[in-house]
C-alpha positions as CSV (number, residue, x, y, z in Angstrom):
1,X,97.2,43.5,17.8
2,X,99.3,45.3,14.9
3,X,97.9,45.5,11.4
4,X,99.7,42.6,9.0
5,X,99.6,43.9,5.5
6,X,97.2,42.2,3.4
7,X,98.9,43.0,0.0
8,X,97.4,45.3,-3.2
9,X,95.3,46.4,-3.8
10,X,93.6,45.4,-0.7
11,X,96.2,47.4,1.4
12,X,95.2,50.8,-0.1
13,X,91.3,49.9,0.1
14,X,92.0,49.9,3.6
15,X,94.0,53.0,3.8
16,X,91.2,55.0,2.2
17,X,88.4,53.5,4.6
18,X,90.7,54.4,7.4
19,X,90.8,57.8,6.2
20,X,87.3,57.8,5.7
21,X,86.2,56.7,9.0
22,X,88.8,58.2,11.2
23,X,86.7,61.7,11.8
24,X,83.3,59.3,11.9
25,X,84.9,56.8,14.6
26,X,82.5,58.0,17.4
27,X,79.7,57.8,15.3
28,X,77.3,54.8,14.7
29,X,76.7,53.3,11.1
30,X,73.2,52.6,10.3
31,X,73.6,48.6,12.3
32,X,73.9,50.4,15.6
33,X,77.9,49.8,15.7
34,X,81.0,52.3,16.2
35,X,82.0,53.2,12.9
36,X,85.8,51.9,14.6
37,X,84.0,48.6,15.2
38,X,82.8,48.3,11.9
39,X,86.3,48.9,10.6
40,X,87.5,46.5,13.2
41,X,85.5,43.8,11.8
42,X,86.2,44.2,8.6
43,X,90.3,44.4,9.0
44,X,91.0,42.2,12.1
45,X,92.9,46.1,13.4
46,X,91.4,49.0,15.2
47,X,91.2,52.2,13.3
48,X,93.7,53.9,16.0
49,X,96.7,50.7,15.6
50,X,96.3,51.0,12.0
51,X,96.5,54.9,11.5
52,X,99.8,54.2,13.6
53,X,100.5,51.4,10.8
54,X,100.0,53.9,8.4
55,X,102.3,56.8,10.2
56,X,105.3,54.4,10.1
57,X,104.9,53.0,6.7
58,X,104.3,56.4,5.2
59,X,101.3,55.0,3.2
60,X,100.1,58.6,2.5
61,X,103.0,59.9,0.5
62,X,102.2,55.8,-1.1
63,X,99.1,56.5,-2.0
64,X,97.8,60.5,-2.3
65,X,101.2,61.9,-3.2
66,X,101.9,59.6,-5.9
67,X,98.9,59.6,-7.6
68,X,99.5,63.7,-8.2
69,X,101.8,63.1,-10.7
């Protein structure tokens, strides 16, 4: 399954929890799931298909670069 974009601002909530959780993926949240379940759950995506989403689509220079100026 590929990530479908869900439009503003949900889009770049998404990003940010992405970023969030990508080092924490291998952890467990305080339910007893993978932190990369959780995100799952909550996106329809897993957290490895949608930092590949996020490669492509250059949603970093979208939004971190942007928001230096």
């Amino acid at each position: 399954m590929t990530y479908l974009s869900k439009g503003e601002p949900e889009d770049e909530r998404i990003y940010f929890l992405a970023r969030y959780l990508w080092n924490k993926k291998h952890e467990l949240s305080s339910k007893g799931l993978l932190w990369s379940k959780v995100f799952s759950n909550q996106t329809g995506t897993t957290l490895e298909e949608y930092m590949v989403y996020a490669q492509t689509n250059n949603l970093k220079e979208r939004y971190i670069n942007d928001r230096k100026i």
